[in-house]
C-alpha positions as CSV (number, residue, x, y, z in Angstrom):
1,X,13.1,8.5,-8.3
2,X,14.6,10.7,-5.4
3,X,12.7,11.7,-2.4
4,X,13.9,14.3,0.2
5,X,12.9,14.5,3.7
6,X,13.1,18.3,3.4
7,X,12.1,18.6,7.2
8,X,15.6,16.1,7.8
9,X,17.6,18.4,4.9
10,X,20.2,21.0,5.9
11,X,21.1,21.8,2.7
12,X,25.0,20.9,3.4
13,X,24.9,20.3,-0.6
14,X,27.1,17.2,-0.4
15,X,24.0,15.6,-2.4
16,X,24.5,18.1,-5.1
17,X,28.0,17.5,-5.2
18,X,28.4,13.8,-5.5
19,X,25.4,13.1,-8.1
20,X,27.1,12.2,-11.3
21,X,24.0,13.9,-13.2
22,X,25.2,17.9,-13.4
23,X,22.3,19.6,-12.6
24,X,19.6,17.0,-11.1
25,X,20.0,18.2,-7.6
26,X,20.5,21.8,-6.2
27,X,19.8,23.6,-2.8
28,X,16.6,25.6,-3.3
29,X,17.3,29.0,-1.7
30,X,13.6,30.5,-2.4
31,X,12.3,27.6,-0.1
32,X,13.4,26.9,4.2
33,X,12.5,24.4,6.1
34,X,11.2,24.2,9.6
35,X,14.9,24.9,11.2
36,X,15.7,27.4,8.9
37,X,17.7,25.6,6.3
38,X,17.7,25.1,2.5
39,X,16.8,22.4,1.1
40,X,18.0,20.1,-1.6
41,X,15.3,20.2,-4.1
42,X,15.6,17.4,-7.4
43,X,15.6,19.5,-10.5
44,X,14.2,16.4,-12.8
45,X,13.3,12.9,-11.9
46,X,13.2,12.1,-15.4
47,X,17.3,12.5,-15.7
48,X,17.9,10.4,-12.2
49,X,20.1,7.3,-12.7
50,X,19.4,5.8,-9.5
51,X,23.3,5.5,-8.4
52,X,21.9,6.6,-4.6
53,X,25.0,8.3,-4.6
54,X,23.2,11.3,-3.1
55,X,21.4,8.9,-0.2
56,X,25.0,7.5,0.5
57,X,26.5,10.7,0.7
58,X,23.3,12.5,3.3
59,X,24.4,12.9,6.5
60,X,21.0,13.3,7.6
61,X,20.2,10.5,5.5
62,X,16.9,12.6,4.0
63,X,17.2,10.9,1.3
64,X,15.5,7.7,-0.6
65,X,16.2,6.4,-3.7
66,X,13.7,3.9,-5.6
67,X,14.5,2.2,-8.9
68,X,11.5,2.3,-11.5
69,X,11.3,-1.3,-12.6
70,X,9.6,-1.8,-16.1
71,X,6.3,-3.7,-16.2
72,X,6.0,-4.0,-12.2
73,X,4.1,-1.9,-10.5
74,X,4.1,-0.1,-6.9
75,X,3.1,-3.3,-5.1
76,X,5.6,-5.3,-6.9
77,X,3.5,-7.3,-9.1
């Protein structure tokens, strides 16, 4: 699962360009954030492979990555 800090996000699009999965990332252009930038937006969480290549790749780091682990739940258990 992805989650971006849209309020960090400048939408320099290096997210969208180093994510192996064509499509799961983009810079949403209908939506700005509070200094007036586009965000990245995640098209479908569904797809994500959790490389983090986006997070490693944020200058702003705005983004976080979290791995879905089968049979454990949010608390770890």
């Amino acid at each position: 699962m992805i989650k971006i800090n849209e309020k960090a996000c400048k939408g320099c699009g290096l997210c969208v360009t180093f994510c192996p999965v064509e499509g799961l990332l983009k810079i949403d252009e209908d939506r700005v954030n509070a200094k007036g930038w586009n965000p990245a937006v995640c098209t479908d969480q569904s797809k994500c492979r959790s490389c983090a290549l986006c997070a490693l790749m944020c200058p702003d780091a705005a983004i976080e990555v979290y791995r879905h682990i089968q049979g454990v739940n949010a608390d770890g258990i």
